[in-house]
PyMOL Python script that loads the backbone (N, CA, C, O; Angstrom):
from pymol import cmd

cmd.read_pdbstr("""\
ATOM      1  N   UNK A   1      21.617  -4.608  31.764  1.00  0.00           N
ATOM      2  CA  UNK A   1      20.354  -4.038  32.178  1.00  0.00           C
ATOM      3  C   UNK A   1      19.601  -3.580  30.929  1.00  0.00           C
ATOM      4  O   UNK A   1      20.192  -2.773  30.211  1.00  0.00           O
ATOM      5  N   UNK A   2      18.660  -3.890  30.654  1.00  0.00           N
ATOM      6  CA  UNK A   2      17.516  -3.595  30.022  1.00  0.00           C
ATOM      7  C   UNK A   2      16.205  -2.366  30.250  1.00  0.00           C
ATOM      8  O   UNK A   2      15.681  -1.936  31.278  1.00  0.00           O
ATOM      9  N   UNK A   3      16.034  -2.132  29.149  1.00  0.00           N
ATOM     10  CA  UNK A   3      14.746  -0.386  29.326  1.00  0.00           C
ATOM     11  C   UNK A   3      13.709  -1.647  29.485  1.00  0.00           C
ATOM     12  O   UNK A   3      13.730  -2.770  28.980  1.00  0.00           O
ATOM     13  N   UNK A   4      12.608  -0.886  30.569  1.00  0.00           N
ATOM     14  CA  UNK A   4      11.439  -2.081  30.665  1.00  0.00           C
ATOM     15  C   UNK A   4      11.136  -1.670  29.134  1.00  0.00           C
ATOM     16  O   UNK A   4      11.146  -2.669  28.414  1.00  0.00           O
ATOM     17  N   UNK A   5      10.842  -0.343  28.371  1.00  0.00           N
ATOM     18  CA  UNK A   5       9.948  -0.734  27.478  1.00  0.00           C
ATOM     19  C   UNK A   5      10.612  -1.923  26.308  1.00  0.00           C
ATOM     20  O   UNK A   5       9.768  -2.438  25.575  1.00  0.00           O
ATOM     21  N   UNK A   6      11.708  -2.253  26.166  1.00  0.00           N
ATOM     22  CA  UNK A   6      12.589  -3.092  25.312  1.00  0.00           C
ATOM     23  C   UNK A   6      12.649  -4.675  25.595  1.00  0.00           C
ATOM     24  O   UNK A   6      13.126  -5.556  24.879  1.00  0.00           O
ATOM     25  N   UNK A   7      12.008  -4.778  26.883  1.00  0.00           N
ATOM     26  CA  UNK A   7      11.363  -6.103  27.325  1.00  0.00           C
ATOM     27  C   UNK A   7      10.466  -7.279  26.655  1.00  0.00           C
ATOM     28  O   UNK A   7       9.412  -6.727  26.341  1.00  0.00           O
ATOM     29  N   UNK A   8      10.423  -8.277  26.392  1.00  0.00           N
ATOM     30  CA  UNK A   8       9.360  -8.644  25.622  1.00  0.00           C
ATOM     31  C   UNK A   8       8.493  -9.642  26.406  1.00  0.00           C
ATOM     32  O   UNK A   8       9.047 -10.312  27.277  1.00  0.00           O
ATOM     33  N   UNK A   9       7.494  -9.759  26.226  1.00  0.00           N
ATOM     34  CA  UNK A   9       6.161  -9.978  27.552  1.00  0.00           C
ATOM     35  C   UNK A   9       6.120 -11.530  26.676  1.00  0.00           C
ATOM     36  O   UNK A   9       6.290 -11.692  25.468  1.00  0.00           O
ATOM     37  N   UNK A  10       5.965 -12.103  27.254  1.00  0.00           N
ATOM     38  CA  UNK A  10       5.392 -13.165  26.286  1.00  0.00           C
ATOM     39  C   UNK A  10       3.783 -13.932  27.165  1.00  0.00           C
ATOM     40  O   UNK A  10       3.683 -14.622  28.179  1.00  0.00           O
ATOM     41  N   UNK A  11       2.843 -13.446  26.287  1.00  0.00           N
ATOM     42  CA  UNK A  11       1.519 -13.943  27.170  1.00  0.00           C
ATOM     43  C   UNK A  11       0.704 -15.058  26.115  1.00  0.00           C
ATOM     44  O   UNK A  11       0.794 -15.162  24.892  1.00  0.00           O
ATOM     45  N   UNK A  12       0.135 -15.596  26.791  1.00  0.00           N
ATOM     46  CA  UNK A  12      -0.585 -16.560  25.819  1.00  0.00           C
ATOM     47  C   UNK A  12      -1.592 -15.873  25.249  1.00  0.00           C
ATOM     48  O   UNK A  12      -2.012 -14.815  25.719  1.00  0.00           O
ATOM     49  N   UNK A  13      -2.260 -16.677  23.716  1.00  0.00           N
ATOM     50  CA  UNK A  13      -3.196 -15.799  23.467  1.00  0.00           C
ATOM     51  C   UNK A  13      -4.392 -16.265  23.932  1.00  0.00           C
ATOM     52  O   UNK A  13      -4.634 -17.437  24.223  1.00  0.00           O
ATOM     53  N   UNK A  14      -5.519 -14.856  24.033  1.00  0.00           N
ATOM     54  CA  UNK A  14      -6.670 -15.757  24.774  1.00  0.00           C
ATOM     55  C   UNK A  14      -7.603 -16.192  23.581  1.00  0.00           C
ATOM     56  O   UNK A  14      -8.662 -16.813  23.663  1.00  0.00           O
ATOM     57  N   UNK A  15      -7.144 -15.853  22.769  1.00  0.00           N
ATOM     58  CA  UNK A  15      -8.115 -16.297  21.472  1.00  0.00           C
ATOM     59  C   UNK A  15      -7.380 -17.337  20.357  1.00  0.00           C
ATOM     60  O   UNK A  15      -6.514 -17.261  19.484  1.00  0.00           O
ATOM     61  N   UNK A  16      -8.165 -18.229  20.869  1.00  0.00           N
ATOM     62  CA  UNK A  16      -7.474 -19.139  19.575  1.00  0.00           C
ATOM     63  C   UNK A  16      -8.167 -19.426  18.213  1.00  0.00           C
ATOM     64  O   UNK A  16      -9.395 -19.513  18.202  1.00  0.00           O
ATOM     65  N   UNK A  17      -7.657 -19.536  17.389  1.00  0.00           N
ATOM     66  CA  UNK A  17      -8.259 -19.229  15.854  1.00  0.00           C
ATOM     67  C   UNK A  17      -8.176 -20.221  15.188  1.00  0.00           C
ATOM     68  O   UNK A  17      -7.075 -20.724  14.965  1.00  0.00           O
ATOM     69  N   UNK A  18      -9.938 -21.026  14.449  1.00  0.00           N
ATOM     70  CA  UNK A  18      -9.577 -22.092  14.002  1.00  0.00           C
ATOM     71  C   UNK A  18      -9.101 -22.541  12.773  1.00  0.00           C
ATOM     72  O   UNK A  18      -8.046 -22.036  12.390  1.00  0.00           O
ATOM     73  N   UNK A  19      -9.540 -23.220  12.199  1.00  0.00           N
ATOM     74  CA  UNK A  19      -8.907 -23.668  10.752  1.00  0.00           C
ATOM     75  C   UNK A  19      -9.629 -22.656   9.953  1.00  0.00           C
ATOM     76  O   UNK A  19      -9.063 -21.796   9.278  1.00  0.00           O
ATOM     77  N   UNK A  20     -10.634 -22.771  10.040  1.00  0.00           N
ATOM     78  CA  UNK A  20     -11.813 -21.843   8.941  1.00  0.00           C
ATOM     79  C   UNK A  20     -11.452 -21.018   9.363  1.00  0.00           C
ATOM     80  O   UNK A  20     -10.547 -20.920   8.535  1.00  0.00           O
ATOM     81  N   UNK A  21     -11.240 -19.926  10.191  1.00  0.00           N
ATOM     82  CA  UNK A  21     -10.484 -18.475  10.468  1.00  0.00           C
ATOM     83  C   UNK A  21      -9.402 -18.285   9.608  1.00  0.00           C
ATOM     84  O   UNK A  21      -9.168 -17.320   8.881  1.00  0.00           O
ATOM     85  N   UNK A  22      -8.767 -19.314   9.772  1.00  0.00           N
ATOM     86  CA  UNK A  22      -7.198 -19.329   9.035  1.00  0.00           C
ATOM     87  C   UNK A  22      -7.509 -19.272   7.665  1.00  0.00           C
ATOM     88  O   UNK A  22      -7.212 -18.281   6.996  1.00  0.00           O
ATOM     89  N   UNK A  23      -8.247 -20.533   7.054  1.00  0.00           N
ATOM     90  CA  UNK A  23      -8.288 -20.510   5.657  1.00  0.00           C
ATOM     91  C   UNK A  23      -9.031 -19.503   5.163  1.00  0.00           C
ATOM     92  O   UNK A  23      -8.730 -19.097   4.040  1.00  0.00           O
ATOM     93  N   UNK A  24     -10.309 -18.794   5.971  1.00  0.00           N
ATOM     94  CA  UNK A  24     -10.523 -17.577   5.383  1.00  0.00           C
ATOM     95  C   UNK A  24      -9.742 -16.378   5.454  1.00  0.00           C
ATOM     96  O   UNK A  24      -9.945 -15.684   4.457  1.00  0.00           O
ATOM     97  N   UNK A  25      -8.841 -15.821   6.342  1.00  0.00           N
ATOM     98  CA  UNK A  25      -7.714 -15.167   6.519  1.00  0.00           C
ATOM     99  C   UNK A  25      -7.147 -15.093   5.548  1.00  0.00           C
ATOM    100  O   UNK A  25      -6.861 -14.024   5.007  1.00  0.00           O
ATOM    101  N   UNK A  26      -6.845 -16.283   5.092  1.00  0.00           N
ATOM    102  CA  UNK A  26      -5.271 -17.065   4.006  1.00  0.00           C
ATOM    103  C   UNK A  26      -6.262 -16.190   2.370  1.00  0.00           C
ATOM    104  O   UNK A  26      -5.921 -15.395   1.494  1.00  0.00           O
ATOM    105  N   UNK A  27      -7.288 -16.785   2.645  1.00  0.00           N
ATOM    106  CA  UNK A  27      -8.293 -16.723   1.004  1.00  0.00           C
ATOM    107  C   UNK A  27      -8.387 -14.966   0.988  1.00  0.00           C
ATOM    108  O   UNK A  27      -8.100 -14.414  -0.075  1.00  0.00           O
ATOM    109  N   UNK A  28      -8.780 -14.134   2.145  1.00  0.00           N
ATOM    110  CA  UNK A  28      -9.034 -12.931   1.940  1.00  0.00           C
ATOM    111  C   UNK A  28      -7.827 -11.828   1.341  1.00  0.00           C
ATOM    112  O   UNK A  28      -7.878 -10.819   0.638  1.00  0.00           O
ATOM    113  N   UNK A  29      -6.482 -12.764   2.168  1.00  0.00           N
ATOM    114  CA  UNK A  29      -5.156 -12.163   1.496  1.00  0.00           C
ATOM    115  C   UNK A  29      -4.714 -12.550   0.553  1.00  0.00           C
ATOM    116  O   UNK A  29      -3.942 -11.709   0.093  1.00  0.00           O
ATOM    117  N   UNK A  30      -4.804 -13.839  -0.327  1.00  0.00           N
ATOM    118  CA  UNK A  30      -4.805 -13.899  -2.107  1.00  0.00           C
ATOM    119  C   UNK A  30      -5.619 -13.119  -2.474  1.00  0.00           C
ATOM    120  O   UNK A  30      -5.107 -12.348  -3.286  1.00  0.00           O
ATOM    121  N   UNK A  31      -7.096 -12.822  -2.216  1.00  0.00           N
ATOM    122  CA  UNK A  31      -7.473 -12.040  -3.106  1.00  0.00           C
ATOM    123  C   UNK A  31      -7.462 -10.616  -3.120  1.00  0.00           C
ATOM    124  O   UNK A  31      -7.933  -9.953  -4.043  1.00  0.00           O
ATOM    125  N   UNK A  32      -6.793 -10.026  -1.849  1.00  0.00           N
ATOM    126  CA  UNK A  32      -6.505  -8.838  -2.447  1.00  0.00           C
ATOM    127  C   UNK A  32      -5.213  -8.630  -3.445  1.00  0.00           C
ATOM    128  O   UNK A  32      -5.125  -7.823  -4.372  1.00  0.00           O
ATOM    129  N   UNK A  33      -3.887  -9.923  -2.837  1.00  0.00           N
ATOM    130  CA  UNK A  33      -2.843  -9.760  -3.775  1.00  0.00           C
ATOM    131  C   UNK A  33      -3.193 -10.142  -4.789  1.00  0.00           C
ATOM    132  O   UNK A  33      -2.456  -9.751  -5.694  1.00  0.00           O
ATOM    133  N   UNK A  34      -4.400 -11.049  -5.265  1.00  0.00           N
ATOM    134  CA  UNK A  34      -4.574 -11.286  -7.010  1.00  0.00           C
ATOM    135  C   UNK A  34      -5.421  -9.517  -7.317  1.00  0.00           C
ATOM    136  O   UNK A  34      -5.376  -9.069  -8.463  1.00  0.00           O
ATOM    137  N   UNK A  35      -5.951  -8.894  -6.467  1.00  0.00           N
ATOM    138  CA  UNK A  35      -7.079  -7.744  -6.946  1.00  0.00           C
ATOM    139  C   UNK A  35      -5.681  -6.537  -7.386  1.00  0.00           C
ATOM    140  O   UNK A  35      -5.693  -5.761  -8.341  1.00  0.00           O
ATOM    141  N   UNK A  36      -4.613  -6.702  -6.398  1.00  0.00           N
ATOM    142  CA  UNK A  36      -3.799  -5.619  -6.429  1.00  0.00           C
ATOM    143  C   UNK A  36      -2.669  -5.399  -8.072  1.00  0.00           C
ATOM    144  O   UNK A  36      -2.222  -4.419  -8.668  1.00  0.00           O
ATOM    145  N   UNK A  37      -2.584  -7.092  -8.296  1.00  0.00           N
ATOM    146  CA  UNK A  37      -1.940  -7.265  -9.170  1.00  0.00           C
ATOM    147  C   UNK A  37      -2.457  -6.961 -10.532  1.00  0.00           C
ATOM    148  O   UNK A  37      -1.790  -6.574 -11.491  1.00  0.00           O
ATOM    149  N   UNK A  38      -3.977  -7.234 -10.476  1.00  0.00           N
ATOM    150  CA  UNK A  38      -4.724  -7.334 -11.452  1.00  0.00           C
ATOM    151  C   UNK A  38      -4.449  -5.506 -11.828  1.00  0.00           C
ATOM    152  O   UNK A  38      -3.829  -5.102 -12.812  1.00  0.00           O
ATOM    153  N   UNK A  39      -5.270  -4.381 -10.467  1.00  0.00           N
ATOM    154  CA  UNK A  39      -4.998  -3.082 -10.524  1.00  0.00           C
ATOM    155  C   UNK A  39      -3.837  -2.624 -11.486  1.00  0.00           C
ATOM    156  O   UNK A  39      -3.781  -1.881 -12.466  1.00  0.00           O
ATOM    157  N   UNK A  40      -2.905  -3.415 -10.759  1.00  0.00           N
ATOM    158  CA  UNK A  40      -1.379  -2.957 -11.533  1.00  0.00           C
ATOM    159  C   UNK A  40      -1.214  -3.363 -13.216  1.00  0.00           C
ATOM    160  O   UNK A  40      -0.572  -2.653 -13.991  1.00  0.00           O
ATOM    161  N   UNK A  41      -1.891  -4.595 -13.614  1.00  0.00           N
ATOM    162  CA  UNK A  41      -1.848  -4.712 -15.128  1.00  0.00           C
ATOM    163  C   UNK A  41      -3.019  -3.879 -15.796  1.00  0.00           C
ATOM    164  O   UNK A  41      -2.697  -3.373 -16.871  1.00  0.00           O
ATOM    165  N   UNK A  42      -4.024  -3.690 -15.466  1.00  0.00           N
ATOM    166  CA  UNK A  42      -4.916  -2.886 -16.254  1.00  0.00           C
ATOM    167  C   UNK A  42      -4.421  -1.317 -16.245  1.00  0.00           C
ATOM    168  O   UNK A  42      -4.368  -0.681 -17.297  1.00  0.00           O
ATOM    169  N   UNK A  43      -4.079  -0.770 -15.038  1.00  0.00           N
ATOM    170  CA  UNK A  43      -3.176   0.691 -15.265  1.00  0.00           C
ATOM    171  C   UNK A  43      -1.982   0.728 -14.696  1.00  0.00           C
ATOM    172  O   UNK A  43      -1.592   1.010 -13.563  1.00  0.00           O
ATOM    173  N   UNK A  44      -1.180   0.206 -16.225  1.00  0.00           N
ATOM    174  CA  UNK A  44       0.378  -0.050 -16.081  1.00  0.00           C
ATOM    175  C   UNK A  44       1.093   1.819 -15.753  1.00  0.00           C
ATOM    176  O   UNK A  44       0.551   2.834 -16.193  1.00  0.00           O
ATOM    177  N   UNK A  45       2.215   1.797 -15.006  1.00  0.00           N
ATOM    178  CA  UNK A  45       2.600   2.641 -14.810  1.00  0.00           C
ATOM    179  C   UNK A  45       2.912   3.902 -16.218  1.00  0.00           C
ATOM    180  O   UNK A  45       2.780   3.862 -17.442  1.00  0.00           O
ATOM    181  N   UNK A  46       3.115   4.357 -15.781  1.00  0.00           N
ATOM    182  CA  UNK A  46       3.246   5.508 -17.286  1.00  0.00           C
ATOM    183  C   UNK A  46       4.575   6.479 -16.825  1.00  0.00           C
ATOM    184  O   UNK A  46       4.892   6.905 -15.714  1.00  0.00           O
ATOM    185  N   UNK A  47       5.195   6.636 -18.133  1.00  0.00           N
ATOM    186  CA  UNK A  47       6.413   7.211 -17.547  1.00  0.00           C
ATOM    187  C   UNK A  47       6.653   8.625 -18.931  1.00  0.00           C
ATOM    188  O   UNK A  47       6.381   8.478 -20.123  1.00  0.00           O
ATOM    189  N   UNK A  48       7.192   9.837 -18.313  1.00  0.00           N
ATOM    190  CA  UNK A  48       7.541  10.807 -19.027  1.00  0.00           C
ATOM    191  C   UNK A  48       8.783  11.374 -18.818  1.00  0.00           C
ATOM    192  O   UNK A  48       9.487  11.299 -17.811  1.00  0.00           O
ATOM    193  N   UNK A  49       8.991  11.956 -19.878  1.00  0.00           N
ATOM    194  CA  UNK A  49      10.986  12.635 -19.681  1.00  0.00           C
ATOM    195  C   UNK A  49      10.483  13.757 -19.455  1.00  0.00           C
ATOM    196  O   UNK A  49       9.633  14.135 -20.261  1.00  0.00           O
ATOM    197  N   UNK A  50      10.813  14.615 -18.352  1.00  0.00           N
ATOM    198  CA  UNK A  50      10.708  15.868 -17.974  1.00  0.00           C
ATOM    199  C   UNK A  50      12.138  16.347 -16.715  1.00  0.00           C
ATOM    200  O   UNK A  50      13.034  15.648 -16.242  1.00  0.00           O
ATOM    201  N   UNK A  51      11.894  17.412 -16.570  1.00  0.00           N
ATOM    202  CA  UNK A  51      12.772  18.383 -16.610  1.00  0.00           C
ATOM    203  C   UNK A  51      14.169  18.422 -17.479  1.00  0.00           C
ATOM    204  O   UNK A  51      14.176  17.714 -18.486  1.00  0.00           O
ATOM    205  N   UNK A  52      15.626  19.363 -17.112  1.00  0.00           N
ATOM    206  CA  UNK A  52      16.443  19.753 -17.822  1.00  0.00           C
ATOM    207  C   UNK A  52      17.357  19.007 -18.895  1.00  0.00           C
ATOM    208  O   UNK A  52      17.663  19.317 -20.046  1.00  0.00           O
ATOM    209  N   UNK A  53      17.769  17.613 -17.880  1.00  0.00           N
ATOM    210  CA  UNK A  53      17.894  16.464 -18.216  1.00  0.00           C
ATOM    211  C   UNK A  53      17.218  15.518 -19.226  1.00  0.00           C
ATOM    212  O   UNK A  53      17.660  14.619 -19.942  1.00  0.00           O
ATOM    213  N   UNK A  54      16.126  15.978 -19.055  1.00  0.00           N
ATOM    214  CA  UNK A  54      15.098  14.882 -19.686  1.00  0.00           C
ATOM    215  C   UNK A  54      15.023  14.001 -19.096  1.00  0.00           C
ATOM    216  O   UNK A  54      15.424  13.138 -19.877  1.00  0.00           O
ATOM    217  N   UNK A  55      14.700  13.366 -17.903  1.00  0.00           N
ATOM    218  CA  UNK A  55      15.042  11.766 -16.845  1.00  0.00           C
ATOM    219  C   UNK A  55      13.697  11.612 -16.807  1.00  0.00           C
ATOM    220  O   UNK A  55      12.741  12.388 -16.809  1.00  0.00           O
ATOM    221  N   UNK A  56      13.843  10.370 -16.769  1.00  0.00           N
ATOM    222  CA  UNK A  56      12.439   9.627 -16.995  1.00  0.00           C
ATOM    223  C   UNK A  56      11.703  10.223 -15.605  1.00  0.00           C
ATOM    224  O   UNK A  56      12.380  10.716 -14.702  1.00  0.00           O
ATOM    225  N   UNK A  57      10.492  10.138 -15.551  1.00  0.00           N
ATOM    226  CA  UNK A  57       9.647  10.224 -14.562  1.00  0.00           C
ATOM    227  C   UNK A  57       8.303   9.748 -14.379  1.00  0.00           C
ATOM    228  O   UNK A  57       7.578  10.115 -15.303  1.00  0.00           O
ATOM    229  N   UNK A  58       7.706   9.042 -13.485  1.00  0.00           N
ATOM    230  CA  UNK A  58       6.699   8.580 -13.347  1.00  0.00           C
ATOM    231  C   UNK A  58       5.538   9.455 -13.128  1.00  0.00           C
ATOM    232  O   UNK A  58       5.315  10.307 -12.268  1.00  0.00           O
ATOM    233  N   UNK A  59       4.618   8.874 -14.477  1.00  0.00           N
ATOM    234  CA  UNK A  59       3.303   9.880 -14.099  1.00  0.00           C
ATOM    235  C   UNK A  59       2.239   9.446 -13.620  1.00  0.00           C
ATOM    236  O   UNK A  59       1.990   8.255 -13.810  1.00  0.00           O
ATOM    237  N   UNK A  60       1.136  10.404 -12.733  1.00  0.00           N
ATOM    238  CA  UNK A  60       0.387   9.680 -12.249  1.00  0.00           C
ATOM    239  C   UNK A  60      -0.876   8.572 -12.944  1.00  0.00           C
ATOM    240  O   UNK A  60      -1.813   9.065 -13.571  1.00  0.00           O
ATOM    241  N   UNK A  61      -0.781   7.280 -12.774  1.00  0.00           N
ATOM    242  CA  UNK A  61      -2.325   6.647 -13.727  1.00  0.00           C
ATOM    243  C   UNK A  61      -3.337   6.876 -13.299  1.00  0.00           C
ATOM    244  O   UNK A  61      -3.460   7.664 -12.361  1.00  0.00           O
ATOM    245  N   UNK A  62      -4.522   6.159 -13.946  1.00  0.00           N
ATOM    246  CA  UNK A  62      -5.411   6.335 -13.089  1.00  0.00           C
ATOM    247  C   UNK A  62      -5.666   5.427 -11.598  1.00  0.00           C
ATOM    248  O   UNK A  62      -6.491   5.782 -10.756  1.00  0.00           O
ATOM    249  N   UNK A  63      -5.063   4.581 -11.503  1.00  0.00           N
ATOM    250  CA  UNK A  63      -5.472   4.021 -10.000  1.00  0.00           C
ATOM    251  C   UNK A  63      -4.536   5.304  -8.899  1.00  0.00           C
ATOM    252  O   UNK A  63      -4.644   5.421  -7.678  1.00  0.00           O
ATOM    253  N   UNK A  64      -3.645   6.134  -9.857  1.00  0.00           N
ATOM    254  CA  UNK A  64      -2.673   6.357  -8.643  1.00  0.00           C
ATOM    255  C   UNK A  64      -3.754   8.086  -8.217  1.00  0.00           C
ATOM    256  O   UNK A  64      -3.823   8.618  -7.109  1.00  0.00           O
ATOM    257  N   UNK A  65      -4.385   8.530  -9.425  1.00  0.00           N
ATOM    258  CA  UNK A  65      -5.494   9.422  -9.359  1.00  0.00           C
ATOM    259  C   UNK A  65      -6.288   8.987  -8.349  1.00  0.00           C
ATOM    260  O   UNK A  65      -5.657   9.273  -7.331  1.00  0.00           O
ATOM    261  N   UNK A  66      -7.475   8.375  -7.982  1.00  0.00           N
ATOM    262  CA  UNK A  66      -8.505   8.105  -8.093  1.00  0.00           C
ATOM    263  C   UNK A  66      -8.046   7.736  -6.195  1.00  0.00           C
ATOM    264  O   UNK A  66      -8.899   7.286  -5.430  1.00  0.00           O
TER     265      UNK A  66
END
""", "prot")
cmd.dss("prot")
cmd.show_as("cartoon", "prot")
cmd.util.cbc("prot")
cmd.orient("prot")
């Protein structure tokens, strides 16, 4: 026996999505992963030894500011 909410419905979709949906979909998510990557090389992480230990620690950059 099964919880209804643990059920899985399976419905068709009523919207179907065409090629140009897709390939703009596809294009909008490279360019945020090329925008995100880019973010990440221009403000590379920055790291400081702090507290008792001295252990490295990550400080904030500026994308992680802003």
């Amino acid at each position: 026996m099964t919880h209804p909410a643990t059920q899985l419905i399976d419905e068709p979709i009523a919207v179907e999505i065409t090629v140009r949906d897709q390939m703009a979909m596809t294009r909008s998510a490279v360019a945020a992963a090329e925008d995100d990557r880019l973010a990440h090389s221009i403000h590379p992480a920055r790291w400081e030894r702090r507290g008792l230990f001295r252990r490295l620690r990550r400080r904030a950059g500026l994308s992680e500011v802003a």
